[in-house]
C-alpha positions in Angstrom: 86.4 57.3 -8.2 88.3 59.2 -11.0 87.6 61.9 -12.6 88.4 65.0 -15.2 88.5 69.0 -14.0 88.6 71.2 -17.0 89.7 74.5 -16.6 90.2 77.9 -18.6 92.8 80.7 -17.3 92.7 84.3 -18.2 95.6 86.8 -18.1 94.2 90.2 -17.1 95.7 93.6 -17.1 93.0 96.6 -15.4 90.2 94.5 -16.3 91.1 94.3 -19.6 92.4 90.8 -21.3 96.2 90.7 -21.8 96.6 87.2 -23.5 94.1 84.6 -24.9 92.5 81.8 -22.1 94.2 79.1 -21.9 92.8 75.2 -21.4 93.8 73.4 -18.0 93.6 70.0 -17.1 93.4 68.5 -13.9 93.4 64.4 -13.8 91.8 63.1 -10.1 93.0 60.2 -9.3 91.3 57.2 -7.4 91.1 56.2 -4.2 89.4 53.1 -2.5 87.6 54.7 -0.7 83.9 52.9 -0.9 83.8 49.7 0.4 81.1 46.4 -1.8 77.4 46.9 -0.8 75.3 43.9 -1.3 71.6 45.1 -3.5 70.1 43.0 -0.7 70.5 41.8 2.8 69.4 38.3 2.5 69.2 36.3 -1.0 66.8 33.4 -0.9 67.2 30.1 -2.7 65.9 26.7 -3.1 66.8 23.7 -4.3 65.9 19.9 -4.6 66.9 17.3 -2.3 68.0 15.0 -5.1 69.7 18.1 -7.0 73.0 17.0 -8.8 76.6 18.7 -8.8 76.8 22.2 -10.0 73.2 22.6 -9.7 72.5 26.4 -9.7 70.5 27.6 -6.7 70.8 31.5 -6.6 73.0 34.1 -7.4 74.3 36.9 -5.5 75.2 40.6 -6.2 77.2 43.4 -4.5 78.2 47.1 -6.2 81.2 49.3 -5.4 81.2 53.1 -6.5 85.0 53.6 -6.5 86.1 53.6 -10.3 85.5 50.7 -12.0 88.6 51.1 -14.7 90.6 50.8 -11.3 91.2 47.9 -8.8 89.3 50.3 -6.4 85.8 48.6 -7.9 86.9 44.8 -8.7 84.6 42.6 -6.1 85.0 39.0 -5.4 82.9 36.9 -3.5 83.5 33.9 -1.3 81.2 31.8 1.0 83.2 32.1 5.0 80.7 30.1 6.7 77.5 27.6 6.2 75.2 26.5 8.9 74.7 23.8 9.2 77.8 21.9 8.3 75.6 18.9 7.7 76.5 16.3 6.1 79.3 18.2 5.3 80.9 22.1 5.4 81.5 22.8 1.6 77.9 21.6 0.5 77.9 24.5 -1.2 79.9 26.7 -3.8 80.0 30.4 -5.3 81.5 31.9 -8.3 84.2 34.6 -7.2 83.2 37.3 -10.2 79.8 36.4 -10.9 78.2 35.6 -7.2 76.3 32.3 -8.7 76.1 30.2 -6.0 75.9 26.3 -6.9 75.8 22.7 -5.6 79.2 21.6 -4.2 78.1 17.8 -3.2 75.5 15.7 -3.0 73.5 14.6 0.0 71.1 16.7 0.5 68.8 15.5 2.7 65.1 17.6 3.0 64.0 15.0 5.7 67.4 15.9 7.2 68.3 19.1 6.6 65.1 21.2 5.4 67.1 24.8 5.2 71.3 25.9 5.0 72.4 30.2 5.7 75.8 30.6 3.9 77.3 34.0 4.6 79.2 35.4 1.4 81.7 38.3 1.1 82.6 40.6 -1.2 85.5 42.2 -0.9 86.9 44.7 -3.9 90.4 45.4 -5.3 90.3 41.8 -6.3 89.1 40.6 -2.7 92.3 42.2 -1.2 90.4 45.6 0.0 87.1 46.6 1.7 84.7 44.5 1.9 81.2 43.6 3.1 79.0 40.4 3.7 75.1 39.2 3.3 73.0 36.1 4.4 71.7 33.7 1.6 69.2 31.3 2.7 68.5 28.3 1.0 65.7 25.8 1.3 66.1 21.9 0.4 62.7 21.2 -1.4 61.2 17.7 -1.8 61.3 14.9 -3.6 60.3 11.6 -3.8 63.1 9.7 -2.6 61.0 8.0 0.3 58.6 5.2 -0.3 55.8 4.6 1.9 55.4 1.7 4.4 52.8 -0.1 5.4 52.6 -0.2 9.1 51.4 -3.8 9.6 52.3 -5.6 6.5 50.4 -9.3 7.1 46.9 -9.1 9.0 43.9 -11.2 8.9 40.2 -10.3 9.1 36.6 -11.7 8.2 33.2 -10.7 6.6 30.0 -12.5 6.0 28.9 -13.8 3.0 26.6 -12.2 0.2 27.7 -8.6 1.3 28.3 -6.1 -1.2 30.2 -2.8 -0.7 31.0 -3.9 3.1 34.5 -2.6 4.6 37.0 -5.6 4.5 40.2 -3.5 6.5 42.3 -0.4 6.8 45.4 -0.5 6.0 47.8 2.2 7.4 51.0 3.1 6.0 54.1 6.0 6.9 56.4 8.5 4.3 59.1 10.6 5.4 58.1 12.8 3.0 56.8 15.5 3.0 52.7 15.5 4.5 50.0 16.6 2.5 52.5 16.5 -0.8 52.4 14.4 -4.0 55.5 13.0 -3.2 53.7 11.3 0.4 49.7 10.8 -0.9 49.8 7.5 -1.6 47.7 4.8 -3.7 47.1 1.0 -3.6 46.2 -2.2 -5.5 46.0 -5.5 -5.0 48.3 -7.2 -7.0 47.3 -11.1 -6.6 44.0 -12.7 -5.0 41.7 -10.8 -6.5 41.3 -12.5 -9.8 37.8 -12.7 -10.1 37.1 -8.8 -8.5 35.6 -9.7 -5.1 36.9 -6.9 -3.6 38.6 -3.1 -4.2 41.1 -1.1 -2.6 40.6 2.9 -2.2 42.5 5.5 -0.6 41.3 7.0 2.3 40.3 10.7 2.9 43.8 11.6 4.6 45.7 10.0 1.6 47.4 7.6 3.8 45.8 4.8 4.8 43.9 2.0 2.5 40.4 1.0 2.6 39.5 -2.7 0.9 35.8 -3.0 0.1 33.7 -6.3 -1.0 33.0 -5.3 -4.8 30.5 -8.4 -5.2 28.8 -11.0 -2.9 31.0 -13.4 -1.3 29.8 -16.7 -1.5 31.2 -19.1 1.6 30.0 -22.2 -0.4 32.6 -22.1 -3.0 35.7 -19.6 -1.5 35.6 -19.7 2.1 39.0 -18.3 2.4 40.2 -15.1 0.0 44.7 -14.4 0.9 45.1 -10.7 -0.8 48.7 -9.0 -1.4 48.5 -5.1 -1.5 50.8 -2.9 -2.8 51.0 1.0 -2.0 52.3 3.7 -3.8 53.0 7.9 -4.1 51.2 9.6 -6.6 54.0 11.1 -8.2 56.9 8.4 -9.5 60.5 8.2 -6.9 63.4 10.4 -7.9 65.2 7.5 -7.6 65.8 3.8 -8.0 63.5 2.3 -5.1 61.6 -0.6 -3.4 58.0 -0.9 -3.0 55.8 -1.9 -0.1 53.4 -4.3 0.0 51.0 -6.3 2.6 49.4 -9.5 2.9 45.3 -9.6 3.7 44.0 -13.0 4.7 39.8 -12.4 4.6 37.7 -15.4 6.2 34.3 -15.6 4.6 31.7 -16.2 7.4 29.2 -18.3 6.9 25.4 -17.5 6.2 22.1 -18.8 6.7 21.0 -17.6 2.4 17.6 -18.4 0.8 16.5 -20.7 -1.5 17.1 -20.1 -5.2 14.5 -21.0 -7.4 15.4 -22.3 -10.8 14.3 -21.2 -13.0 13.3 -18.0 -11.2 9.8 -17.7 -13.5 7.9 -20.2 -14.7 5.7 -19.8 -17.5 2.3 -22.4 -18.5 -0.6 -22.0 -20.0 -3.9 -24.0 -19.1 -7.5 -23.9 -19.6 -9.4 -21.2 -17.6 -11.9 -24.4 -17.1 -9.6 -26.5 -15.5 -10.4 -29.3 -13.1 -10.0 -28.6 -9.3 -6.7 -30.9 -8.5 -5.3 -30.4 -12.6 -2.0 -30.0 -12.4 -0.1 -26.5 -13.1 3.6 -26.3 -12.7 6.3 -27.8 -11.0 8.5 -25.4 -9.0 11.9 -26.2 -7.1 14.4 -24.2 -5.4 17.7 -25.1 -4.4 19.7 -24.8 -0.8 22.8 -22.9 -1.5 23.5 -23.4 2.1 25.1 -27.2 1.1 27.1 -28.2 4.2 23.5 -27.1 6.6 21.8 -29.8 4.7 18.7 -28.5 5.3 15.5 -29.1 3.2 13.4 -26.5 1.2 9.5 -26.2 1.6 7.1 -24.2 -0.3 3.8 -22.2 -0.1 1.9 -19.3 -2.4 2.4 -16.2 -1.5 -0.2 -14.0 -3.2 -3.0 -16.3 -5.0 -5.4 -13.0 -4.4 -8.4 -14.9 -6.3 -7.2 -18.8 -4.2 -7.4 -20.3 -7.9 -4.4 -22.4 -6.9 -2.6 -24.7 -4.3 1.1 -25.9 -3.9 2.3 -29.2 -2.1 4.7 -28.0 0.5 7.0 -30.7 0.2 7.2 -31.2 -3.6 6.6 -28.0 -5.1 3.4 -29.0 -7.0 1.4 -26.7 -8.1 -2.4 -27.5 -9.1 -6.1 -25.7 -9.6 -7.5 -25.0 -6.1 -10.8 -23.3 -7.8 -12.6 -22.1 -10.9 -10.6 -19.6 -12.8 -12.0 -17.1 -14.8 -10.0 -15.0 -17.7 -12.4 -12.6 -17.3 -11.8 -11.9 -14.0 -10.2 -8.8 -12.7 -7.2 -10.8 -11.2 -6.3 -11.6 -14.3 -4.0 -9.0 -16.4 -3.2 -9.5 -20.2 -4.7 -13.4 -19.8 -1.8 -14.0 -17.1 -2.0 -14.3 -13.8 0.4 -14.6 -11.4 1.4 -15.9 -8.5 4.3 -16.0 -6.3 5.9 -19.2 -4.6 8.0 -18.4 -1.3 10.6 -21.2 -0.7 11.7 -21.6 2.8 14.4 -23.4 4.7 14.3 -25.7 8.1 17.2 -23.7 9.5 16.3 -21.9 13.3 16.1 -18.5 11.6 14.5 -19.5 8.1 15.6 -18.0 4.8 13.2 -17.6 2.3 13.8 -17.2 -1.2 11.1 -16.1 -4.1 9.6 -18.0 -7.8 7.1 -16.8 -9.8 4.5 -18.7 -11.7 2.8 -16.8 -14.4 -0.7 -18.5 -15.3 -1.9 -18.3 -19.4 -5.4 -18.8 -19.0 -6.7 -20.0 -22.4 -10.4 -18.7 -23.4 -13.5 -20.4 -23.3 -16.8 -19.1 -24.6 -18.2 -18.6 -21.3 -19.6 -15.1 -21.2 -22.9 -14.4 -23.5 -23.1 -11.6 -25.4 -25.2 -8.2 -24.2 -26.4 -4.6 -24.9 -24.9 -2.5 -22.4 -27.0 0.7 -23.2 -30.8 -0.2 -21.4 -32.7 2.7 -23.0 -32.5 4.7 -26.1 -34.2 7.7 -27.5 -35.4 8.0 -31.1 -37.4 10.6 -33.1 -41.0 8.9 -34.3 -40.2 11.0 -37.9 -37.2 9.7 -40.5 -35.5 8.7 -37.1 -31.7 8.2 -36.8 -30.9 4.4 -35.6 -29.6 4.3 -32.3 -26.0 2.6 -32.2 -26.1 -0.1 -29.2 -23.1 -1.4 -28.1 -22.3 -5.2 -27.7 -20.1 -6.4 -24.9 -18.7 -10.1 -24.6 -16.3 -10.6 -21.7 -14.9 -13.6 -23.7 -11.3 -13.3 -26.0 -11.5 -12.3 -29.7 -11.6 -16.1 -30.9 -15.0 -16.2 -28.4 -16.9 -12.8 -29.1 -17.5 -10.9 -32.4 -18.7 -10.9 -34.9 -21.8 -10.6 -33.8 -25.5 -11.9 -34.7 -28.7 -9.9 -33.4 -32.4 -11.1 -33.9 -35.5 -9.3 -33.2 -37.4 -11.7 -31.7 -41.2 -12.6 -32.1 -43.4 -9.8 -33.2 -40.7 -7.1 -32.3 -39.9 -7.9 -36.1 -42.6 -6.2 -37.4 -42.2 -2.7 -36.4 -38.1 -2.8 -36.2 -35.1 -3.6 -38.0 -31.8 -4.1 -36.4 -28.4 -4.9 -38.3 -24.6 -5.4 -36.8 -21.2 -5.3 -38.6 -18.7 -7.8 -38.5 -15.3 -5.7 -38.0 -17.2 -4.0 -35.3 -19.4 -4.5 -31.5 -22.1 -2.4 -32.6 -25.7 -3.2 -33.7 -27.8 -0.3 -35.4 -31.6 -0.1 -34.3 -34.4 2.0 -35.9 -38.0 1.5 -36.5 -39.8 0.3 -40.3 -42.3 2.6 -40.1 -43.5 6.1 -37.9 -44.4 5.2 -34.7 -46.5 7.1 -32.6 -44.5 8.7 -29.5 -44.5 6.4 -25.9 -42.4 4.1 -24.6 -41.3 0.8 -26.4 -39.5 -2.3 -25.1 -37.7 -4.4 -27.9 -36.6 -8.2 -27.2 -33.3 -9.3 -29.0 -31.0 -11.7 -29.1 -27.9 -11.7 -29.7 -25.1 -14.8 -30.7 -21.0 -14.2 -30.4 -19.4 -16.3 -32.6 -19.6 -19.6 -31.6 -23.9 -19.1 -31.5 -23.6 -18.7 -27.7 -26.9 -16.2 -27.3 -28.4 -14.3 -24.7 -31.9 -12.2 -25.0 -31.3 -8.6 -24.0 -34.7 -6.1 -23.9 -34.2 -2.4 -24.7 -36.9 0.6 -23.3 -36.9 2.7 -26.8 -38.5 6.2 -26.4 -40.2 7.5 -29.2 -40.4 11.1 -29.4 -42.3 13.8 -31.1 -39.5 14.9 -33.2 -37.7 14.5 -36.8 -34.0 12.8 -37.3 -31.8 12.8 -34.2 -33.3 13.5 -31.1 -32.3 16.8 -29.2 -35.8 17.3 -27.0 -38.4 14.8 -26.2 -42.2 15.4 -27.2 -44.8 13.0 -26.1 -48.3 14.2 -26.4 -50.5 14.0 -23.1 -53.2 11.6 -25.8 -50.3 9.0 -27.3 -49.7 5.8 -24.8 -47.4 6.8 -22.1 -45.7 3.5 -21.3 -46.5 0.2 -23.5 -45.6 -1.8 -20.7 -46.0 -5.9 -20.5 -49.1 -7.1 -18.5 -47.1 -9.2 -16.4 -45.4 -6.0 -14.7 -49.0 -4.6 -14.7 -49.8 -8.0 -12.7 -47.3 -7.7 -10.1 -48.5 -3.8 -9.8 -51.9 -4.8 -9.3 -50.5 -7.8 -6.4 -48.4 -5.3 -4.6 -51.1 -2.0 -4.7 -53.6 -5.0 -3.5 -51.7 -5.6 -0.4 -50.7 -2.4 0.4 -54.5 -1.2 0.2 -55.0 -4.6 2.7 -52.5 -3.4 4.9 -54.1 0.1 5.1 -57.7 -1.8 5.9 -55.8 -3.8 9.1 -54.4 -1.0 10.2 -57.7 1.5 10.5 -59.6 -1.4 12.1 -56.7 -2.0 14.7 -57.1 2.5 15.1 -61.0 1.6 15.4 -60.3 -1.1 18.1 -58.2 1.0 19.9 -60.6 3.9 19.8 -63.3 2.0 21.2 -61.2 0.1 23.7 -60.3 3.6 25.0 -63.9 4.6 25.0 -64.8 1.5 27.2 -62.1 2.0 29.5 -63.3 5.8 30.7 -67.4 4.4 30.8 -67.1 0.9 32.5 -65.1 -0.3 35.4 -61.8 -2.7 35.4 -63.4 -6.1 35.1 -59.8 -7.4 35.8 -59.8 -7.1 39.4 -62.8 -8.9 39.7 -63.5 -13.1 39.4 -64.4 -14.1 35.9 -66.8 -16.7 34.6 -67.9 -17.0 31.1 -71.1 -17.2 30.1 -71.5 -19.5 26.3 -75.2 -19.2 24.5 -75.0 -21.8 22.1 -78.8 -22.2 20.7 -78.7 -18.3 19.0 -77.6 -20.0 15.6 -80.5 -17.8 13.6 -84.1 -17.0 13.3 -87.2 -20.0 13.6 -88.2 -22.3 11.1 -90.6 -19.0 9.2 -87.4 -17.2 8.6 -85.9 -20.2 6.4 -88.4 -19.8 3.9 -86.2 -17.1 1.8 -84.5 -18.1 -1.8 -80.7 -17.3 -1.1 -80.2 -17.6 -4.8 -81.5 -14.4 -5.1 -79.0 -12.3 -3.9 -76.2 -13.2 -6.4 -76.2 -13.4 -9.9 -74.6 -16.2 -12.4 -71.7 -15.5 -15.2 -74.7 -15.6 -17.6 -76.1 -12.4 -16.0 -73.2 -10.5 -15.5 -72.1 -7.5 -17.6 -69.5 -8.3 -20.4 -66.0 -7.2 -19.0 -64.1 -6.5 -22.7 -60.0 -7.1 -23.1 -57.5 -5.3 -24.9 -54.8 -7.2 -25.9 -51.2 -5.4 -26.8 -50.4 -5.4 -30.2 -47.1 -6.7 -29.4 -47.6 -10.4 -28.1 -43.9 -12.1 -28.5 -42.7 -13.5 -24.9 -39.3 -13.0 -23.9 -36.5 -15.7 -22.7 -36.9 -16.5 -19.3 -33.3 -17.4 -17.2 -34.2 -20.3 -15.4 -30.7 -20.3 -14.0 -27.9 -18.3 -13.5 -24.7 -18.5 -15.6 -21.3 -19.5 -13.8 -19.8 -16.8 -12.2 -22.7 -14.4 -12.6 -23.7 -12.1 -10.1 -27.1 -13.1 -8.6 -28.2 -9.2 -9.0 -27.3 -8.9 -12.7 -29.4 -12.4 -13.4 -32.1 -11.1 -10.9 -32.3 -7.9 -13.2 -32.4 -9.0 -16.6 -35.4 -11.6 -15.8 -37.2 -8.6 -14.4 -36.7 -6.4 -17.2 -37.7 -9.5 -19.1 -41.0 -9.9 -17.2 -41.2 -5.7 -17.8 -41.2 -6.3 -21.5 -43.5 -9.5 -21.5 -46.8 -8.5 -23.2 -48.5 -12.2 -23.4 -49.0 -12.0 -19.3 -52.0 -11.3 -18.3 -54.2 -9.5 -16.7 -54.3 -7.3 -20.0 -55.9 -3.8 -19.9 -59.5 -4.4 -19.7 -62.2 -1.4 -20.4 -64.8 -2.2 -17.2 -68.2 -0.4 -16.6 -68.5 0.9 -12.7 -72.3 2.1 -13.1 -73.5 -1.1 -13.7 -76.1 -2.2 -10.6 -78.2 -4.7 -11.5 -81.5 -4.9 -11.8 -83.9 -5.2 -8.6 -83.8 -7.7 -6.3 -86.6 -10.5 -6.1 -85.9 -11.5 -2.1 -87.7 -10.2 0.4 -85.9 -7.9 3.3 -83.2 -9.1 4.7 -84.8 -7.5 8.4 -86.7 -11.2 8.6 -82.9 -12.6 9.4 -82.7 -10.7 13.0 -82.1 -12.6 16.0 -85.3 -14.3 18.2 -85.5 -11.6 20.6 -85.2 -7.7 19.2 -83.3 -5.0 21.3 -87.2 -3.9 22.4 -87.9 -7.7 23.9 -84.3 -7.8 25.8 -84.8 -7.4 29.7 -81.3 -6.3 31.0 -82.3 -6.4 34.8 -82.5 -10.1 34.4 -78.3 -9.8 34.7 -78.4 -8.5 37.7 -80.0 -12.3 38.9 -76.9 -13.4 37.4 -74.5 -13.0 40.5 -72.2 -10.1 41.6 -70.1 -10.0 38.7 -73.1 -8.7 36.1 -74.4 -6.0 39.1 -72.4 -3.6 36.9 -73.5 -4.6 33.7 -76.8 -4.8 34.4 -76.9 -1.4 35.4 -75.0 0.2 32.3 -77.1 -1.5 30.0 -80.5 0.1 32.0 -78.6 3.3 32.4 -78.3 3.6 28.7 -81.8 2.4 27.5 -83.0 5.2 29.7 -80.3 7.6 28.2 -81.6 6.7 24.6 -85.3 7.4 25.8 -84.7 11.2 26.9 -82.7 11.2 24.3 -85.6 11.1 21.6 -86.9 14.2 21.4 -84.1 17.0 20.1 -83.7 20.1 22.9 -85.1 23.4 21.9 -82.2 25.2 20.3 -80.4 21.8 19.8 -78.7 21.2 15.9 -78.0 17.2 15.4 -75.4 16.5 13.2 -75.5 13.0 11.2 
């Protein structure tokens, strides 16, 4: 390196200064003697496969600290060697002053050749002196310059009919490029045979194969045979003018066994919910896609939960099995429906489903009621009790609605209905003392179809609407109809008949007990029966009474005095029940009709129990005992009567002679009687 020494001289004489300093100059003058040192060992670089000529890939730098004003520090570099020399030794190129290094030729190859180590020099005094070298490695990068392939590019396969979404094939395919890259992930389509979308193509999880789907049902019937071409892609466009890939997919559409198709699928009718059993209902009829089976289609119901309806299996005919009812809780909306299963002959049947859906069209068949039973009202300026009306029928067949009091009920009540609503207001014309009431009505829907309902009213002890009940211990409890009082009267007669049998079987049994512990087991012995058929009575003298006498004619018996109800109207009696009608419900509103009827008798009846008679103008009744007394029997005469009466004969003595020292009370001796 060159450089510039400055220098001052002084002349001195003894210390002291003789002449003034003086300025020297001394020029150093270069030598090369610093050899180029590279700012780095190794220089890396990449570049594209399908770079072009002159294409920069990296540049290169080297310093020299000789003087730069001097040849000492001029560097040039050069490339002496590239590895490898493939495809040929001069792929590359660098610029002598600058240390760019460039593209030299094409044919770059990543697939080939994926890396090249050039070894550059730089050598200074204008490459002639020292000089020194580094490696620059440089990596061919990728590009799309390799199409993918489709390993097998005509195959053939099959897939049943009516299967969506099932795997048709896999197609597999090769790229030279490089794995995992956009320039090798492929992608596919199917450019002809899929015209109408039967199927799609995806691409599978490793980007490099191709998975063809059924998008919709294949139908064998009308395309047994489907011929696919498939075409496969990269993701990113070639680098280059290229060809494409493609492969041809013949799919075979196996035949299936497929249900019968109804046509249409719902059928919709309306009819009478009175219909004749054997009316006709619908038609139905389903088709056999399956038309080279030829097979034939039969039919049956497959939920008809109420069995309202039948079906010819041959012809599809449907018809009323049964009553209907709208009513009914079958029925939803006024519809019911049913479903029709339509079967094939074929070894493992298909079966395909119809609907019908039943309008049932209303009749007036359901009479009108009160659904509350009871109500409660205050016996002072009472608030009317609301009572619902209820009529199963449609709105053509129920409301508005028409309530009558019937009979006498009319003269202590008042009842009234509106005509936009189901409710009928009840209340009493005047104060009525507190009890129990029952109230006949009847009330009409709209097309005068009428049923009598009775209510139990309450009355209580109480002003406006009711809140607590008050019935004073002196009002009438119940006014209840005499009929009910009848069949009270019947059933506590029995029951007190009942109790009577039943203490004289305890009675029996009592004294059979006591005979068996006093008298021996006449079982074990031989039994003959002794009949005494002339004891009918007493002689000729004891005929001579008036029997007359001991019972007294209607003239001569005490007045028994009735009290007839002030409410006398008779209720409707059901004589049958109405179709479809529980047996219960009709069972319950005649008795609650026979409750509330007040014209049955027995009515109450005020009777006198002291009442005796007056005396009696027969003699005694001891003139009827037998011919021969207890005193004038002679029990020892059974013992003449054979072996079997030994043993009475002697209880009979034994206990006359018992009742004789029995006579007389013991000293100290209390009889109770």
């Amino acid at each position: 390196m060159c450089c510039v020494l400055q220098l001052w001289a002084h002349a001195m004489q003894e210390k002291i200064i003789a002449e003034e300093p003086m300025e020297l100059i001394i020029n150093v003058i270069d030598q090369n003697d610093n050899a180029p040192q590279f700012t780095q060992n190794h220089f890396y670089g990449t570049v594209s496969e399908s770079a072009e000529v002159d294409d920069s890939v990296l540049k290169v730098m080297a310093e020299d600290k000789d003087d730069p004003q001097m040849s000492n520090a001029i560097i040039r570099y050069q490339i002496k060697n590239q590895t490898p020399q493939i495809p040929r030794g001069d792929m590359f190129t660098i610029n002598p002053w600058s240390g760019l290094i460039s593209v030299a030729a094409g044919g770059l190859d990543r697939e080939t050749q994926p890396q090249y180590k050039l070894t550059i020099e730089a050598a200074d005094m204008e490459g002639e002196g020292l000089a020194a070298t580094c490696t620059a490695i440089i990596s061919v990068s990728d590009s799309n310059d390799n199409v993918p392939q489709f390993i097998i590019t005509s195959i053939s396969t099959s897939v049943p009919e009516n299967a969506a979404g099932l795997e048709v094939i896999r197609l597999k395919v090769t790229d030279q490029d490089e794995p995992g890259s956009p320039n090798a992930n492929t992608k596919y389509s199917i450019i002809a045979g899929n015209e109408c979308g039967h199927f799609n193509v995806t691409t599978g999880a490793n980007k490099m194969e191709g998975i063809i789907k059924t998008a919709k049902e294949l139908d064998f019937e009308s395309t047994p045979e489907f011929t696919l071409l498939v075409v496969v892609t990269n993701e990113v466009p070639p680098s280059g003018p290229t060809w494409t890939s493609t492969a041809t997919v013949t799919v075979a559409v196996e035949d299936k066994n497929e249900p019968p198709v109804f046509s249409p699928a719902e059928i919709l009718v309306s009819i009478s919910e009175h219909a004749k059993a054997g009316s006709s209902v619908a038609g139905v009829r389903a088709e056999d896609p399956d038309t080279a089976r030829r097979q034939s289609v039969r039919y049956k119901i497959h939920n008809d939960t109420a069995h309202w309806l039948s079906i010819d299996k041959d012809t599809g005919s449907v018809k009323v099995r049964g009553s209907m009812d709208r009513e009914s809780h079958y029925v939803k909306d006024g519809k019911y429906t049913v479903l029709i299963l339509g079967y094939d002959n074929d070894t493992v049947p298909a079966t395909g489903t119809g609907a019908v859906v039943v309008t049932l069209l209303d009749v007036n068949d359901h009479r009108p009621v009160i659904r509350q039973r009871t109500a409660t009202l205050c016996n002072k300026d009472p608030a009317p009790a609301l009572l619902d009306i209820v009529d199963f029928d449609g709105p053509g067949h129920a409301g508005p609605f028409i309530v009558e009091l019937q009979g006498e009920h009319k003269i202590n009540w008042t009842i009234s209905t509106n005509s936009t609503s189901s409710m009928a207001a009840l209340a009493p014309k005047r104060e009525l003392s507190p009890g129990d009431y029952h109230v006949l009505m009847r009330i009409y829907d709209v097309g005068m179809l009428y049923q009598d309902s009775t209510l139990a009213v309450e009355v209580c002890q109480c002003e406006g609407a009711t809140s607590t009940c008050f019935i004073s211990h002196s009002a009438p409890r119940l006014h209840i109809s005499s009929h009910a009082t009848s069949v009270l009267g019947v059933i506590f007669g029995l029951l007190l008949l009942l109790l009577l049998l039943l203490l004289l079987l305890v009675l029996l049994r009592r004294r059979r007990r006591s005979s068996e512990k006093d008298f021996c087991h006449l079982e074990d012995m031989p039994r003959d029966n002794i009949f005494l058929y002339d004891e009918e009575g007493g002689g000729e003298e004891d005929q001579d009474f008036d029997l007359s006498q001991l019972q007294k004619g209607p003239d001569n018996c005490h007045k028994v005095t009735d009290v007839f109800p002030t409410v006398q109207s008779r209720p409707c009696y059901r004589l049958l029940p109405q179709a479809n009608e529980e047996i219960c419900t009709f069972i319950e509103n005649n008795l609650q009709a026979a409750d509330s009827d007040p014209t049955a008798p027995p009515f109450d009846s005020l009777l006198v129990f002291d009442y005796e008679g007056v005396s009696s103008e027969a003699s005694s009744l001891s003139s009827l005992n037998s011919s021969d007394s207890d005193e004038e029997q002679d029990f020892q005469s059974l013992s003449q009567w054979g072996p079997i009466f030994n043993r009475l004969a002697d209880l009979y003595t034994r206990g006359t002679e018992e009742d004789d020292e029995d006579t007389e009370t013991l000293p100290g001796k209390t009889e109770w009687v």
